[in-house]
ZAMIGU-655485 format. One record per residue (C-alpha): residue in one letter; x, y, z. Coordinates in steps of 0.5 Angstrom, whole numbers, padded with zeros to 4 digits, always signed. Example, Ala and Ser with C-alpha at 12.3 -4.5 7.8 and 13.67 -1.06 7.14 Angstrom:
BEGIN
A+0025-0009+0016;S+0027-0002+0014;
% end
This chain:
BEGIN
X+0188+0186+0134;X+0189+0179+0135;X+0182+0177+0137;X+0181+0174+0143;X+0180+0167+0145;X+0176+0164+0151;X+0179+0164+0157;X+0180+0159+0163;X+0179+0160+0170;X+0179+0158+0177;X+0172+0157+0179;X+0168+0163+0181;X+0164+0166+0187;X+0160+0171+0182;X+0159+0178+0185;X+0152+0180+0185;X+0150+0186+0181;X+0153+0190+0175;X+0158+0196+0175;X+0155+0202+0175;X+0162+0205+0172;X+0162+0214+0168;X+0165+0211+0162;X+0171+0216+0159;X+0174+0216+0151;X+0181+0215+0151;X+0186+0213+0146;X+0189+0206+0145;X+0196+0205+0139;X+0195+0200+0134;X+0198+0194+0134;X+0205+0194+0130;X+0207+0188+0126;X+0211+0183+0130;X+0218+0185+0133;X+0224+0182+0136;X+0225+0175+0139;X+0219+0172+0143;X+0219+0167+0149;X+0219+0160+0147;X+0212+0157+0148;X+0208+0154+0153;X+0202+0149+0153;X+0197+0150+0158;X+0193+0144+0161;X+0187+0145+0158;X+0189+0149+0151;X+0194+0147+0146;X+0199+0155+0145;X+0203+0155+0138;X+0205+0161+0141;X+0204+0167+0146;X+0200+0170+0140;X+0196+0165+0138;X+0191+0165+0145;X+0190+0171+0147;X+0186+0171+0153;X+0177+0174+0155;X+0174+0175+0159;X+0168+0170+0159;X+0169+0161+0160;X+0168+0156+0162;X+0170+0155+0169;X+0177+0151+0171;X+0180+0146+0176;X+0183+0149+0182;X+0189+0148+0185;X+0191+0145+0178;X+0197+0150+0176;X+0200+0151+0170;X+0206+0149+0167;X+0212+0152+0169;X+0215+0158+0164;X+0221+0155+0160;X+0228+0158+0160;X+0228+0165+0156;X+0233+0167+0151;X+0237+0173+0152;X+0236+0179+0148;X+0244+0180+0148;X+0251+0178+0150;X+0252+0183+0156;X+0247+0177+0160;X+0250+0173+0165;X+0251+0166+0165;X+0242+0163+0168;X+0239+0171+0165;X+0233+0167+0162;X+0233+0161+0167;X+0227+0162+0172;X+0228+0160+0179;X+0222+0159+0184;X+0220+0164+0189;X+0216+0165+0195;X+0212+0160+0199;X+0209+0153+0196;X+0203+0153+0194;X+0199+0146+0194;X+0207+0143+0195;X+0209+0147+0189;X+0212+0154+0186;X+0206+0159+0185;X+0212+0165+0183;X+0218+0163+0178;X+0224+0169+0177;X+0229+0171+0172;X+0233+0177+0169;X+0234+0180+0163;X+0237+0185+0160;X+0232+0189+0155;X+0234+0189+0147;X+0239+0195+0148;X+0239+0196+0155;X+0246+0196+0160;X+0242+0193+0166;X+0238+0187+0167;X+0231+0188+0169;X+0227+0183+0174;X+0221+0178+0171;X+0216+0174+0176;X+0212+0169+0172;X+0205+0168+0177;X+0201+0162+0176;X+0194+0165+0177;X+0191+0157+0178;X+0194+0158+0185;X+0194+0165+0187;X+0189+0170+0188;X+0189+0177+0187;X+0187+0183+0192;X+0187+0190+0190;X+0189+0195+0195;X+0188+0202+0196;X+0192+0208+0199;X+0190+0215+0201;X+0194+0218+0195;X+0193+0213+0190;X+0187+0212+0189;X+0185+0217+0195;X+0178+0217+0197;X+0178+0211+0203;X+0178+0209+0208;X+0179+0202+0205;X+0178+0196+0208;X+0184+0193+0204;X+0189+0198+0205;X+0196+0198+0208;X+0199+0195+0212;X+0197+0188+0211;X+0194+0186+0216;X+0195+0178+0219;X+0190+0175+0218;X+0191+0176+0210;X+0199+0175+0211;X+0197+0168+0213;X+0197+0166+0205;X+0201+0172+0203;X+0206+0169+0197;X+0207+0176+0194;X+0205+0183+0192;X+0207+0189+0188;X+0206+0196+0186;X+0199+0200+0182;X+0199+0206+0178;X+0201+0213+0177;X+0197+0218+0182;X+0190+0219+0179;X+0191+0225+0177;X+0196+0222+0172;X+0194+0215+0171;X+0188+0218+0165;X+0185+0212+0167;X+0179+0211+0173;X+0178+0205+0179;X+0174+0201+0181;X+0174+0197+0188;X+0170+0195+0194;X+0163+0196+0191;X+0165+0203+0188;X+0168+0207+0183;X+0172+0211+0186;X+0175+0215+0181;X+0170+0213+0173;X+0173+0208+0168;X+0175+0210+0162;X+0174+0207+0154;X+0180+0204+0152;X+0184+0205+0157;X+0190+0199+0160;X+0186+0196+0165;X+0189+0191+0171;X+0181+0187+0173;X+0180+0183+0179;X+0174+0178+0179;X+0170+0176+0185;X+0174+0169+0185;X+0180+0173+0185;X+0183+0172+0177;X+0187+0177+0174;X+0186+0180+0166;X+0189+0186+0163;X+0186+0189+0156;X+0183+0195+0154;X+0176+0197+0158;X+0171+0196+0154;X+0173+0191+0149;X+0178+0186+0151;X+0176+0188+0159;X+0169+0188+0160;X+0164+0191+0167;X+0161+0183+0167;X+0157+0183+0175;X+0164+0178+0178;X+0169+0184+0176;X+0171+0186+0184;X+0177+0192+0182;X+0180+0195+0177;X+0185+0198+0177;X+0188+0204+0170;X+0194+0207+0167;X+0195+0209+0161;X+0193+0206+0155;X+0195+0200+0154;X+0203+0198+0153;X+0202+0191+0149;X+0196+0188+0145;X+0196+0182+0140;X+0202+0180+0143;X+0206+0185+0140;X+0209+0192+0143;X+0204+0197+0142;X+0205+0203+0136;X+0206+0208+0142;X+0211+0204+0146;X+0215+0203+0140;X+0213+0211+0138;X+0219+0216+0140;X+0214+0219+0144;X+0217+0216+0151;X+0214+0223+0154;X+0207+0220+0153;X+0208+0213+0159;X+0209+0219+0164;X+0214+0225+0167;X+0220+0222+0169;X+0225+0223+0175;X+0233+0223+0174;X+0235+0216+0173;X+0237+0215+0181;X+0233+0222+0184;X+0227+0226+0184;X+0229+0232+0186;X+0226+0238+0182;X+0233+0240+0181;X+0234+0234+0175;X+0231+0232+0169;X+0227+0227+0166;X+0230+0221+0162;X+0227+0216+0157;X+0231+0211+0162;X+0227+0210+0168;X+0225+0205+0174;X+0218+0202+0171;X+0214+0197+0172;X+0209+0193+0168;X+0204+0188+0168;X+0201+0183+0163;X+0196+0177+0161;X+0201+0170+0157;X+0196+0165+0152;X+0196+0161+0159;X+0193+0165+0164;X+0199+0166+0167;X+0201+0174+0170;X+0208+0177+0168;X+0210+0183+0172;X+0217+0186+0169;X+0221+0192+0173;X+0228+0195+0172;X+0232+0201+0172;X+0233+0205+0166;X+0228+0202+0161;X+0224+0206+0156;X+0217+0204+0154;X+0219+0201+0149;X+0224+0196+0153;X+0219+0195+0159;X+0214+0192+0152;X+0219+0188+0150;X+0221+0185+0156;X+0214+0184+0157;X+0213+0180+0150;X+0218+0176+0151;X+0216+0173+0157;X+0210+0171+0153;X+0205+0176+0155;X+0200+0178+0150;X+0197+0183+0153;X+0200+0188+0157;X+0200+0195+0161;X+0206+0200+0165;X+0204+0201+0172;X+0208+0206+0176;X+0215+0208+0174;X+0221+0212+0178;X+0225+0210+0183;X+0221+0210+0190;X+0215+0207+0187;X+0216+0200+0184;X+0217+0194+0187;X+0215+0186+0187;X+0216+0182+0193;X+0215+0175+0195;X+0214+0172+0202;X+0216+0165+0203;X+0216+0163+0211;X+0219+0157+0211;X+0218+0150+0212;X+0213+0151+0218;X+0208+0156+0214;X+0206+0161+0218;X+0204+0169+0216;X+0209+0173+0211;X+0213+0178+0214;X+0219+0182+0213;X+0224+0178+0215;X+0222+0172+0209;X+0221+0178+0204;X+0226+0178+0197;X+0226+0184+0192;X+0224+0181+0185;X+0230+0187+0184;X+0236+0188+0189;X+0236+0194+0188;X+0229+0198+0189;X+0229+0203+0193;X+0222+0199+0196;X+0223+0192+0199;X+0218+0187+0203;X+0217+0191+0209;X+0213+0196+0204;X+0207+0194+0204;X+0207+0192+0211;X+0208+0199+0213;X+0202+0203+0215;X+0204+0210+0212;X+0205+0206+0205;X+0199+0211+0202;X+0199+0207+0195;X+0195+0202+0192;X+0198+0194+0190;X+0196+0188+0189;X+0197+0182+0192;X+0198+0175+0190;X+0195+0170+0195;X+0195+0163+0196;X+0188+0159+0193;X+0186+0153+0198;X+0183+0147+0194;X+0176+0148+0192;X+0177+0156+0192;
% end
């Protein structure tokens, strides 16, 4: 495992107190030795990157500027022929932040794959991040951050995406609002929230950590890429272990699970910038791939099937104003979920949003 290197942040507002989190065993893969083509590097503002690999991100630093945002992502090179001419070339998405893209897209299709996937690139110097919780996932409310999102929160809204599993699947805890909701596990994927609204994912307990300005945490799983590299789980034949799937296209009882599946995932790059990869027929191993490839270092999946996974941007317009339907774009046309989502208040699930940061937050 590639030791960590020390982490960059946006300036903090430090939560008071510890967290007071039952903590569970559970098993994370070893890291295999490096595997196909990786992004071209990036070089952050602050810390010369060689390579994705080369700075894995922390938890503990030194503060940094705000609203200093990070270079944008160079141009991914495609895995096959089969990808259209711009697969790999990434366009802005959403609202402006500060005069400048928060959120840049592209697509690719994964090493073996047949279907492009979806990657958003969020620029988390100008972006904070918020955990929502649903009366399904992770149950227990009520919540104050729950669907829909309510005015005054969509007033800076760039963009959101989907959690978990359900809790009884996600072999993993939450923590949100000052509690624990469901205990946090040793060694489990972990998605962590920290008062100044930072964004880390790693194994819980050692690559993320119960420091006093952790806000939420969010876990699935075990985790899907460490070191910058799949994990040996991912690239495992034991594709079972990321989840029980549905047919490719329908839940119906009547139809069987398939390695291929709607997934999503989410993950770190060397440069505090946060990946999010969704796509039809993926298997684990090709969600990790996607994820490297755009530079993470470490990563996890987040929910699968058809009717779960999701990445929305909100861009109002030239006049601002609060996020909406209307001005909402799919990362992936064709998800079954689209921007109205998280505005609906029957939405029982969790998410995240991705918020526009003022100077001095």
């Amino acid at each position: 495992m590639v030791r960590p290197a020390s982490r960059p942040r946006a300036t903090a507002a430090v939560a008071a107190g510890a967290l007071a989190s039952a903590l569970v065993l559970a098993s994370c893969g070893d890291v295999p030795s490096a595997t196909g083509t990786s992004a071209r590097p990036r070089t952050s503002p602050r810390t010369a990157v060689t390579s994705p690999v080369a700075t894995t991100p922390t938890t503990t630093s030194t503060s940094a500027p705000a609203l200093h945002p990070l270079p944008p992502p160079a141009a991914l090179i495609p895995f096959t022929g089969l990808d259209d001419t711009g697969s790999g070339d990434w366009h802005a998405a959403g609202r402006l932040v500060d005069g400048v893209p928060a959120v840049y897209e592209t697509t690719l299709v994964p090493p073996g794959g047949a279907q492009p996937a979806g990657i958003a690139w969020m620029d988390t110097h100008l972006l904070s991040a918020r955990l929502y919780s649903g009366s399904l996932s992770p149950g227990g409310g009520p919540y104050r951050y729950t669907a829909p999102v309510q005015p005054a929160e969509a007033a800076d809204l760039v963009a959101a995406f989907n959690g978990g599993f359900l809790m009884s699947d996600a072999r993993g805890g939450y923590l949100t609002e000052g509690r624990t909701v469901v205990p946090l596990a040793t060694g489990a994927a972990s998605l962590v929230i920290r008062s100044d609204g930072s964004v880390d994912v790693g194994a819980w307990g050692t690559e993320v950590t119960a420091t006093p300005d952790v806000v939420a945490v969010r876990q699935n799983l075990v985790p899907l890429v460490d070191g910058g590299q799949p994990t040996a789980l991912a690239l495992s034949a034991d594709w079972q272990a990321w989840g029980n799937t549905c047919g490719a296209t329908s839940c119906a009882h009547s139809v069987p699970g398939v390695e291929q599946q709607w997934r999503s995932g989410v993950g770190v790059t060397g440069d505090w910038a946060l990946v999010y990869v969704c796509g039809p027929l993926l298997s684990p191993a090709q969600l990790a791939q996607l994820l490297v490839h755009a530079g993470v270092v470490r990563g996890m999946e987040l929910d699968i099937n058809p009717s779960w996974t999701v990445l929305a941007t909100y861009d109002p317009g030239p006049a601002g104003g609060a996020a909406a339907p209307d001005d909402g774009t799919r990362l992936v046309p064709t998800s079954v979920q689209g921007p109205a989502t998280f505005f609906e208040p029957s939405w029982a699930r969790d998410f995240v949003t991705l918020s526009a940061r003022t100077a001095g937050s």
